[in-house]
N, C-alpha and C positions, 0 to 999 in steps of 0.2 A: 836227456837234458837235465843240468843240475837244477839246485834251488836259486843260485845267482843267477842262471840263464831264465829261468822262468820271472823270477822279481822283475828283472831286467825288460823284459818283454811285458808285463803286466804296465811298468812307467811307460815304454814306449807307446801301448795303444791309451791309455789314458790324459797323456801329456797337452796342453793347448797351448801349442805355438802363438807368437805373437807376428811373424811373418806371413804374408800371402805372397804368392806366386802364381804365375800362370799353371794350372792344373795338365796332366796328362790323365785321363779317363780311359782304364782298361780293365772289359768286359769279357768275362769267362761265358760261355752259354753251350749246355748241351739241350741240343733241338731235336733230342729223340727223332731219331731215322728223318730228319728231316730231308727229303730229295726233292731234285730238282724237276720240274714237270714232264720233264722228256723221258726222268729214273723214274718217277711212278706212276706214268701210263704201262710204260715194259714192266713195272713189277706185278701193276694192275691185270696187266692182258694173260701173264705168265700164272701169277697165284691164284686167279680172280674165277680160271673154268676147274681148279683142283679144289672148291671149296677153301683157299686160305687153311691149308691145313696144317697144324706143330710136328714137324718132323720128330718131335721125340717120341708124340702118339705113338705107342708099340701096336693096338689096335688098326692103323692104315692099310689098308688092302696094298699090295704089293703093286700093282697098276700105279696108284697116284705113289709110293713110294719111288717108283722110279723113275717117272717123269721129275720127283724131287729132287734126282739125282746128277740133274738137266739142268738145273737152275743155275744160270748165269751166277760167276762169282759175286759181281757186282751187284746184285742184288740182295737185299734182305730179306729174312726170313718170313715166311708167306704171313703166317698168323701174327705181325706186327701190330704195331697203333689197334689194337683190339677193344682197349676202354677207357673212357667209358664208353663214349659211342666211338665204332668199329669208324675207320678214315680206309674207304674201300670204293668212293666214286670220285671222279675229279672236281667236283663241287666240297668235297669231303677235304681234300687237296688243301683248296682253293682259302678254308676257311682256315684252313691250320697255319697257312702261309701267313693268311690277313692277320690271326693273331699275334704271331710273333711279329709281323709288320707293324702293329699297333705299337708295341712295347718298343721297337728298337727307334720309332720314331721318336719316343721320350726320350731314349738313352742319348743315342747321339755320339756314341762315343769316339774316342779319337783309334784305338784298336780294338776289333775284337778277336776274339781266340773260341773256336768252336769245337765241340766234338758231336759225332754221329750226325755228318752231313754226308751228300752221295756224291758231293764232286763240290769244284767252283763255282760251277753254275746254281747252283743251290742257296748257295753265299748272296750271291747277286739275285736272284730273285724275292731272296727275305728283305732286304736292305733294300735294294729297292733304289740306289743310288746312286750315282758315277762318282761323288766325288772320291770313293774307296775303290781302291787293287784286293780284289780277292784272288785267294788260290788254296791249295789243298792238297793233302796227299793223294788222293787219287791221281792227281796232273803228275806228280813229284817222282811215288814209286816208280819203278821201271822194272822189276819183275815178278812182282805181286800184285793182283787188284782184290780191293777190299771193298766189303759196305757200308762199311761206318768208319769215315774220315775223319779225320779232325783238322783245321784249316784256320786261315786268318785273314780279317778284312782291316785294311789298314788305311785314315786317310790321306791321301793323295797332301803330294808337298809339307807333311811333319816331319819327316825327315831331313836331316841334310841332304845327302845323295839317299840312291835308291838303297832300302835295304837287303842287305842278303839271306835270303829264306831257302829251308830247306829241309828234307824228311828225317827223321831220326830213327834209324834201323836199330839202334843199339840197344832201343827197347823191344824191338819186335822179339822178343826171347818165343821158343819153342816151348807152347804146352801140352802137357798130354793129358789125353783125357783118360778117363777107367778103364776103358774100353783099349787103349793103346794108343787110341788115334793122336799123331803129332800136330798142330797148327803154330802157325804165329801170332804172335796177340796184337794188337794194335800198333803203331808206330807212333812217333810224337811227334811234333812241327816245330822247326828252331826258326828263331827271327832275330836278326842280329843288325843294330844298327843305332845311329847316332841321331840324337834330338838334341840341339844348340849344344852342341861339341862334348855331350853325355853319353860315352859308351854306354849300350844295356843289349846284355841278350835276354831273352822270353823262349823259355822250351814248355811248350803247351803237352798235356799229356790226359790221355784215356786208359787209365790200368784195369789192369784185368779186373772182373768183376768176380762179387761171391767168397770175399776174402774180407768181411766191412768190420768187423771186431773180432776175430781168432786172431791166437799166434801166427808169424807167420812160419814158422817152423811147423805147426798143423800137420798132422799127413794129408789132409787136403790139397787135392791136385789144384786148386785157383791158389792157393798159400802159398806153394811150393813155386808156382808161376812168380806168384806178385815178389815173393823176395830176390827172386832172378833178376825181374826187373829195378829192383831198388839198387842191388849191387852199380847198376848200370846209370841211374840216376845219379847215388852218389859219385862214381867217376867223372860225370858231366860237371857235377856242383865242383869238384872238387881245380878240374880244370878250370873251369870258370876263374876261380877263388884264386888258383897261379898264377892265370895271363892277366889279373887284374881287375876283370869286368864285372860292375854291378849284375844282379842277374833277379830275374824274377821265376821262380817257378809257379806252374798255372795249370787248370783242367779240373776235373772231375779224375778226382784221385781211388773214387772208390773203396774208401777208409773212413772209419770213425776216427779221429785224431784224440778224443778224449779217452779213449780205449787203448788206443795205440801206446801210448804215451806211459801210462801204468805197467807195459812190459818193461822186459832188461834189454839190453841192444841184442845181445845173442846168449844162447843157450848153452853152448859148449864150451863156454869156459874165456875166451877167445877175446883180447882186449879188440875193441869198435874201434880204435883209432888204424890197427892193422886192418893191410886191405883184404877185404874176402874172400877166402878161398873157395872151391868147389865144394870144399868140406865146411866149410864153414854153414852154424844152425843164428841165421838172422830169423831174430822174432819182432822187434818193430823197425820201422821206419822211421821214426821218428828221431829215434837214441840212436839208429848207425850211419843217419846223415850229418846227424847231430852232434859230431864228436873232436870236434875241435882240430881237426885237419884238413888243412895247415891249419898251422900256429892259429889260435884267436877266430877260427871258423863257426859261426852260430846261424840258424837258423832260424826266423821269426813266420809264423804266421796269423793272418789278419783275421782277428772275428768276426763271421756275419752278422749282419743285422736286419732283417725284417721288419718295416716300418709297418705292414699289415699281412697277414697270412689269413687264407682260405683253408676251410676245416675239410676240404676235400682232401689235399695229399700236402707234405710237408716241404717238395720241393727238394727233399733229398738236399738241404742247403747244408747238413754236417761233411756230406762228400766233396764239396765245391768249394778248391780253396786256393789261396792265393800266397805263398813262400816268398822270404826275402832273406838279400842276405842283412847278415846285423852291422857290417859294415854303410853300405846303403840303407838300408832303414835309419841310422843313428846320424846321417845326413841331411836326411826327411825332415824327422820328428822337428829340428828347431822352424818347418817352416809352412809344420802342419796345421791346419786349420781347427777349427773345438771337436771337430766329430774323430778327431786322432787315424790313426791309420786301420780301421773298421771297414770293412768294404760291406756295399749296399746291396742287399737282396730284393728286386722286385716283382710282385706278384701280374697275373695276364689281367689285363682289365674287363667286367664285366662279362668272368665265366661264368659259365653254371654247369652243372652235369647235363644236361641237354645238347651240350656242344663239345662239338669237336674239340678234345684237348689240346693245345698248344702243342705241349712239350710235358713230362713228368718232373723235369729241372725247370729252377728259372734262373734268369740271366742274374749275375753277381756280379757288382761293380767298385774298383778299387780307384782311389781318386788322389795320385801321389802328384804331390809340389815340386818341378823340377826347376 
C-alpha cells in the first residue's frame, strides 16, 4: 500500500460527514468453540471420561491415545475452553451462553458473521431470537465436517429478496503439518445480497492461525498455509471489483495488520499486480491484495476502538477486522456520522476470572450509512 493509499485512508476514517442515514450494523464475533447444547453434551460425554486430554501430550498412554482417534470429526478438541475456569459441566455451558447472550442483547445487530461456532443451532441458541435466519458451514459443506464454523445470522426482511449464502471452499487450501499430515483449513461463508437496491457481497473468513506477524514466505508450515489462502482471497476481491459489487471482507483474520503492512508484497522479485503463481514468495497480505488490480483497486480497513477493555485478555481485537473496498468506502464517508468509519469493540459485562469466560474474542462492530 503506497503513501497516497495510506493518506487517503487516514481522511477517510477521520472525516465527519454532515449526512445521516438509516445505519446497517454488522458484527464480526469469534465465540471460541462456541456449540450448540446438543455439540457439547457429545463432546462432554466423549472428552469428559478421557480426562479432557491435549492430543499433542507426547506423554498419553496409548489407550486414551486411541480412543482420540475416535473422536467425531465434529467435535473439538477435548482440552478446549480450559481457562480460566475449565467450561466442562452444562451449567459451565449454560453461563458461557448467558454471556455472549448478554452482549449480543446490547448489540442488536442487523448481521452477524461468526467464527468457531459448531453448527446453526449454536447461532440460534446465543441470539436467542426469531427475528434472524442463521446458518453455517457445517449445514453448507457436503463433504467435509468440521468443528469450528463460521456462519451468519442475519435479520429477517433487511433484505430485498432472500439473500444468497453460501460456503467458500476456495479458502479451504491443504496444510501440512511437520509431521506430513495434510488437512484443510477453515472455509469461509459468502453472503450475497441487496439492501434498498445496494448490491454488497460479505465473505467472512477464519484463517489459519500461528502466522499473526512473520513473513509470509516464513518456512513456517501456518505461513506457507496463510499465503495459499490470500492468493485465493485476492481472486475473490478481485472478481468482486469486475462484476462491480461493493464488498466487505470480515472475520478474524489471524494477522497483525500493522506488522503485515511493513513487508513488501513478495519476495521474489515478482511485480503484486501479476497474478500468483505456485512459485510465487508472497510475504504480506496486505501489499498483494492491495495492488491496484484492476485499474484504481484499493483496500481500506477500519480501526477498532475499545471504549473500555478488561486487564484480563486483549480480545485479540488487532486480529478482528473489517476490509472495504475504496470505491464503496469513498461513498460512505460523505454520510458518515462523527465517529467516521471506526468499528466498535465491546467488552463481556461484569466478568471476572471466577467465571466462565465468554469468548477470548469480543464482538467488533462496524456501523456503515447506506
Amino acid at each position: 500500500m503506497n503513501t497516497k493509499h495510506i493518506i487517503t485512508m487516514m481522511l477517510l476514517i477521520g472525516y465527519s460527514g454532515l449526512v445521516s442515514a438509516a445505519p446497517l450494523t454488522l458484527t464480526t464475533w469469534n465465540t471460541e468453540h462456541l456449540m450448540s447444547e446438543e455439540r457439547f453434551k457429545e463432546w462432554k460425554d466423549f472428552c469428559g471420561p478421557l480426562n479432557w486430554p491435549d492430543n499433542r501430550d507426547t506423554t498419553l498412554p496409548d489407550e486414551i491415545r486411541d480412543k482420540l482417534s475416535k473422536k467425531p470429526p465434529r467435535l473439538t478438541y477435548c482440552n478446549a475452553l480450559s481457562w480460566p475456569k475449565p467450561v466442562r459441566t452444562i451449567n459451565d455451558h449454560r453461563e458461557k451462553v448467558s454471556s455472549l447472550q448478554s452482549l449480543a442483547q446490547q448489540l442488536k445487530s442487523d448481521i452477524y458473521f461468526f467464527q468457531e461456532i459448531s453448527d446453526a443451532k449454536a447461532i440460534e441458541e446465543l441470539l436467542s431470537d426469531k427475528a434472524y435466519t442463521s446458518i453455517s458451514s457445517f449445514e453448507l459443506l457436503k463433504d467435509t465436517v468440521m468443528p469450528q464454523n463460521v456462519g451468519i445470522a442475519y435479520r429477517k426482511g433487511l433484505f430485498d429478496k432472500e439473500p444468497l449464502i453460501s460456503v467458500n471452499t476456495d479458502v479451504m487450501v491443504l496444510h501440512e503439518s511437520s509431521s506430513g499430515h495434510k488437512r484443510p483449513v477453515r472455509p469461509g461463508i459468502e453472503l450475497h445480497g441487496s439492501i434498498n437496491g445496494k448490491k454488497l457481497a460479505f465473505l467472512n473468513l477464519h484463517m489459519k492461525s500461528s502466522c499473526h506477524e512473520y513473513e509470509l514466505d516464513n518456512s513456517k508450515a501456518d505461513c506457507q498455509t496463510y499465503a495459499k489462502q490470500v492468493v485465493k482471497i485476492e481472486e475473490w476481491i478481485e472478481k468482486m471489483t469486475e462484476d462491480g459489487i461493493d464488498f466487505i471482507l470480515l472475520g478474524d483474520f489471524n494477522r497483525v495488520f500493522k506488522v503485515d503492512w511493513s513487508y513488501d508484497a513478495r519476495s521474489d522479485g515478482s511485480d503484486a499486480q501479476s497474478s500468483p503463481t505456485k512459485d510465487s514468495k508472497t510475504r504480506s497480505f496486505l501489499h498483494e491484495i492491495n495492488d491496484n488490480k484492476p485499474e484504481n483497486l484499493a483496500i481500506y480497513y477500519a480501526p477498532n476502538v475499545f471504549l473500555r477493555k478488561f486487564s484480563d485478555w486483549n480480545c485479540y481485537e488487532k486480529i478482528d477486522r473489517f476490509f472495504l473496498s475504496k470505491a464503496f468506502a469513498e461513498t460512505l464517508i460523505w454520510k458518515t456520522p462523527v465517529l467516521g468509519l471506526e468499528a466498535h469493540g465491546k467488552n463481556y459485562p461484569n466478568f471476572s476470572k471466577d467465571k466462565v469466560k465468554p469468548s477470548d474474542h469480543c464482538p467488533i462492530t462496524l456501523t456503515l450509512p447506506l
